[in-house]
C-alpha positions in Angstrom: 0.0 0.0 0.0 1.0 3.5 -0.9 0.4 6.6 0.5 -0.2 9.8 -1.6 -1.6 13.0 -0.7 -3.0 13.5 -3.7 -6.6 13.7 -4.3 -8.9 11.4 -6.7 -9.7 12.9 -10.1 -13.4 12.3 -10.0 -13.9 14.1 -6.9 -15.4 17.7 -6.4 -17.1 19.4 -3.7 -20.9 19.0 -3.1 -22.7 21.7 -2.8 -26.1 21.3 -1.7 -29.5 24.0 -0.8 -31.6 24.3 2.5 -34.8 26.2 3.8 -34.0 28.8 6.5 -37.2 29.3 7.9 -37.4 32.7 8.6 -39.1 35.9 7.5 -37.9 38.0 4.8 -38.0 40.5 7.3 -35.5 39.4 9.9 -33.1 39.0 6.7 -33.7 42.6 5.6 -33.2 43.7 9.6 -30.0 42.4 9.4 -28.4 43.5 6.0 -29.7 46.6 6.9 -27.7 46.5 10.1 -25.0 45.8 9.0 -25.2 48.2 5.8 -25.5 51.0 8.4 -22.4 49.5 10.1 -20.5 49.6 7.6 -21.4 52.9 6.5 -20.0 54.1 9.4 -16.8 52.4 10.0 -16.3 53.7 6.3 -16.1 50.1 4.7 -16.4 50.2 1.1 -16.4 46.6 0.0 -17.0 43.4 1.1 -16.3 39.9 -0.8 -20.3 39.7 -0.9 -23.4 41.9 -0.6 -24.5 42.7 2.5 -28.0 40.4 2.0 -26.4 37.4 1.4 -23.8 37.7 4.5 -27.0 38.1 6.5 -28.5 34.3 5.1 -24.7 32.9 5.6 -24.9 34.4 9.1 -28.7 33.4 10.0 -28.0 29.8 8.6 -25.3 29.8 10.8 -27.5 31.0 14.2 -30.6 28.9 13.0 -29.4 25.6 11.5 -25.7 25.3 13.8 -24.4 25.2 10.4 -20.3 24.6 11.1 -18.1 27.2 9.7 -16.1 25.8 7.3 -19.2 24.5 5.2 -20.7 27.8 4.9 -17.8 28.9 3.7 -16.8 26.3 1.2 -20.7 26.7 -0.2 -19.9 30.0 -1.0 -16.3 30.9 -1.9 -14.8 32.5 1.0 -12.6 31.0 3.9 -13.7 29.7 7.2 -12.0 32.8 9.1 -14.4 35.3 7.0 -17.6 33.4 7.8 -16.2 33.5 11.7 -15.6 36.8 11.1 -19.0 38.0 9.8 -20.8 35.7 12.5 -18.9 38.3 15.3 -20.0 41.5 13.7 -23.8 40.6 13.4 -23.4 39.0 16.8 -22.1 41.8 17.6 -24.2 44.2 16.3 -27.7 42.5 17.1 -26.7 41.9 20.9 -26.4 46.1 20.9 -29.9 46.4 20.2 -31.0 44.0 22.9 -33.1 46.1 25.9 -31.5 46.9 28.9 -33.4 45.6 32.0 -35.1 48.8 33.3 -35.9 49.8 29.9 -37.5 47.2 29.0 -39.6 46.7 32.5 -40.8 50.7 31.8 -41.5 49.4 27.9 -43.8 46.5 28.9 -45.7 49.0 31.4 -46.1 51.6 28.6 -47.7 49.0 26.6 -50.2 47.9 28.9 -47.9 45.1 30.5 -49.7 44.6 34.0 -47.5 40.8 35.1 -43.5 39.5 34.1 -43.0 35.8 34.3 -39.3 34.7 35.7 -37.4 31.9 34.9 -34.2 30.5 34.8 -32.7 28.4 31.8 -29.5 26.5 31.2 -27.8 26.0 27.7 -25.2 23.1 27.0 -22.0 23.7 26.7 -19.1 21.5 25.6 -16.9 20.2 28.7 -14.4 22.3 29.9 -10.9 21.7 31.6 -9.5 23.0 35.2 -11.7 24.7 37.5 -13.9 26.3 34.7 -15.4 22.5 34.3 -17.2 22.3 38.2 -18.2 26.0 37.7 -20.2 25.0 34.6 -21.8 22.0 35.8 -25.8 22.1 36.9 -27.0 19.7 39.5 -30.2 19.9 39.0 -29.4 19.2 35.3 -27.0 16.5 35.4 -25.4 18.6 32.6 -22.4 21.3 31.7 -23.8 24.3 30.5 -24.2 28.0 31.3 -27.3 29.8 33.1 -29.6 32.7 32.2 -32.2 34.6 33.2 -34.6 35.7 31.6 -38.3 37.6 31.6 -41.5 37.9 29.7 -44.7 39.2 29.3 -47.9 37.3 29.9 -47.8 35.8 26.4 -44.7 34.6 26.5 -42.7 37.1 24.9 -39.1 37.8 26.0 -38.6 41.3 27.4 -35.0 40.6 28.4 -32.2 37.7 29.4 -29.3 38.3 31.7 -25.7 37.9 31.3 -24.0 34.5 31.1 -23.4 32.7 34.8 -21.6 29.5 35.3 -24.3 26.5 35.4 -24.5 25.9 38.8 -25.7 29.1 39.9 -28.6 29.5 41.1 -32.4 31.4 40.5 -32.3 33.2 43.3 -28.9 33.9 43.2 -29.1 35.6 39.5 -32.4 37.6 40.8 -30.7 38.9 43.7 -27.4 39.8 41.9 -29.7 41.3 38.8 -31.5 43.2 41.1 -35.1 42.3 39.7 -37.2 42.9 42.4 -36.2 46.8 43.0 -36.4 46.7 39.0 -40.0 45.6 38.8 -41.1 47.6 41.9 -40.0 50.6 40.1 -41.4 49.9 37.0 -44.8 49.2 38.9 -45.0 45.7 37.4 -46.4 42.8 39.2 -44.4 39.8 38.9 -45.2 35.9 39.1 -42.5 33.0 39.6 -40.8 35.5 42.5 -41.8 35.8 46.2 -42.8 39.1 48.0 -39.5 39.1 50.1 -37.9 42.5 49.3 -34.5 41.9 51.2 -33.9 38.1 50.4 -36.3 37.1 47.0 -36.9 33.6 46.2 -37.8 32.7 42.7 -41.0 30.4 43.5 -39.9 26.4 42.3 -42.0 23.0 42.4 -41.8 20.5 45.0 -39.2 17.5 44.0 -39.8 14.1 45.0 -36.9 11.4 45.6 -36.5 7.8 45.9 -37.2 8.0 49.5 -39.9 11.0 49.8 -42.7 10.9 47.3 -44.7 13.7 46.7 -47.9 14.7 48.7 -51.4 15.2 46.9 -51.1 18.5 48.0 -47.6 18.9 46.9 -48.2 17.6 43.6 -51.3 20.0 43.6 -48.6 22.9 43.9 -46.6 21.8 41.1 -49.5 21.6 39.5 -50.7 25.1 39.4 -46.5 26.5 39.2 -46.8 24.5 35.9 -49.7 26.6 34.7 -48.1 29.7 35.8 -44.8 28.9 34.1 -46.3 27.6 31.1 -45.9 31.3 29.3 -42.3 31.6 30.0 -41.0 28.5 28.8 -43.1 29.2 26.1 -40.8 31.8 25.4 -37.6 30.2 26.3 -39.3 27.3 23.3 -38.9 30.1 20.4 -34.9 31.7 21.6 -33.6 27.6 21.6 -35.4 27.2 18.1 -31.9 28.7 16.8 -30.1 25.4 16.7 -26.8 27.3 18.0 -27.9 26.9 21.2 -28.2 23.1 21.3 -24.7 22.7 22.2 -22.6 26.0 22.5 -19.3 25.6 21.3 -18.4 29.6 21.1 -16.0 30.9 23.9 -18.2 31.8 27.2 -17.1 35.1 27.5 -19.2 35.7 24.1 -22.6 33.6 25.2 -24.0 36.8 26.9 -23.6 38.9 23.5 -24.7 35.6 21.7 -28.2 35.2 23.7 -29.0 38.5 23.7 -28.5 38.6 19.6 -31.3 35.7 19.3 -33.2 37.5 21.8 -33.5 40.3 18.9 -33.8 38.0 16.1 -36.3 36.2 18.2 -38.6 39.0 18.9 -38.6 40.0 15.2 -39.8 35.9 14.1 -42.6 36.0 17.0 -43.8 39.6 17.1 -44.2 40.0 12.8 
């Protein structure tokens, strides 16, 4: 047997379409952005227009496409796709709502009740001390946390930074400050207790192997479930972008990364 680096003559690259599914607006949101962008940074050029960078880029978020094919598929090098992925990021996760303004947004509108929830997105393992940090108890699973709020509907109003996954509810509400946020706003809340100086985020009764659950306790859950049902309605629509399935970006760029799909999520649900 011989070895030879050389490739076979019959081969060539496959190339190959797929359906985004998303509006025609989202896409038009986004070249726009980043025609804007580079209007200002006083870009001229760019190896393609700005509406097809934006499909790359959303096929990217939507389908976890990997780099390297997108770029092969259209003619530019894996670094440039990275690249463009960033800048949108980038861009997009500027136009996310901070957390008062958003709370005084949803009262404008008529908002009367936020819903509060926690979430945690897989991440790859990680090595050293960074790899206990990340790991959830309660779900068995490496990942990082969020918090996030919505309106009655299910609508995402706003998601907090990245924390390690074993943090806590309560301990993101307290260091978010969400009580004093939503007193001031005049909002009512639901999935948060009425403790101004230590809040609880309001959980379901867990049964073990040696204490099962009470009719009454299961009664509870019962009615949290209802409750709930709105916000993970909402946290349902931000993990439709496949991205999120398994994060493989650097942590330190999840926070800008969420917060992007919270704006590209608000313009699929609220067209």
């Amino acid at each position: 047997m011989t070895k030879t680096k050389k490739h076979a003559g019959d081969t060539c690259p496959l190339v190959y379409q797929c359906r985004l599914p998303l509006s025609t607006r989202t896409v038009n949101h986004l070249a726009d952005l980043l025609r804007r962008h580079l209007k200002v940074i006083r870009s001229r050029w760019r190896i393609l227009p700005p509406g097809k960078i934006a499909v790359i880029v959303l096929a990217v978020l939507r389908h976890d496409q990997r780099l390297a094919d997108m770029a092969g598929g259209n003619d530019v090098s894996e670094s440039t796709v990275r690249r463009w992925r960033d800048e949108l990021v980038t861009l997009l996760a500027a136009q996310a709502p901070r957390l008062d303004r958003a709370l005084k947004k949803a009262a404008r509108q008529g908002g009367e009740v936020v819903l509060i929830d926690g979430t945690l997105i897989h991440t790859q393992r990680r090595t050293g001390k960074a790899d206990r940090r990340n790991y959830s108890g309660k779900h068995h699973h490496h990942g990082l946390h969020f918090l996030a709020l919505t309106d009655e509907k299910g609508r995402l109003i706003w998601i907090s930074a990245a924390r390690p996954g074993r943090t806590h509810d309560n301990t993101a509400a307290r260091h978010d400050h969400i009580l004093a946020h939503l007193r001031s706003a005049g909002l009512g809340f639901r999935g948060l207790d009425n403790d101004v100086l230590d809040p609880v985020i309001v959980t379901g009764f867990h049964a073990s192997r040696t204490h099962k659950l009470t009719p009454g306790q299961k009664t509870a859950n019962r009615v949290i479930a209802v409750g709930r049902a709105p916000v993970e309605h909402g946290f349902a629509h931000l993990k439709n972008w496949r991205i999120l399935t398994k994060l493989r970006t650097d942590p330190a760029r999840a926070t800008h990364l969420l917060r992007a799909l919270l704006v590209l999520t608000n313009l699929e649900v609220n067209r």
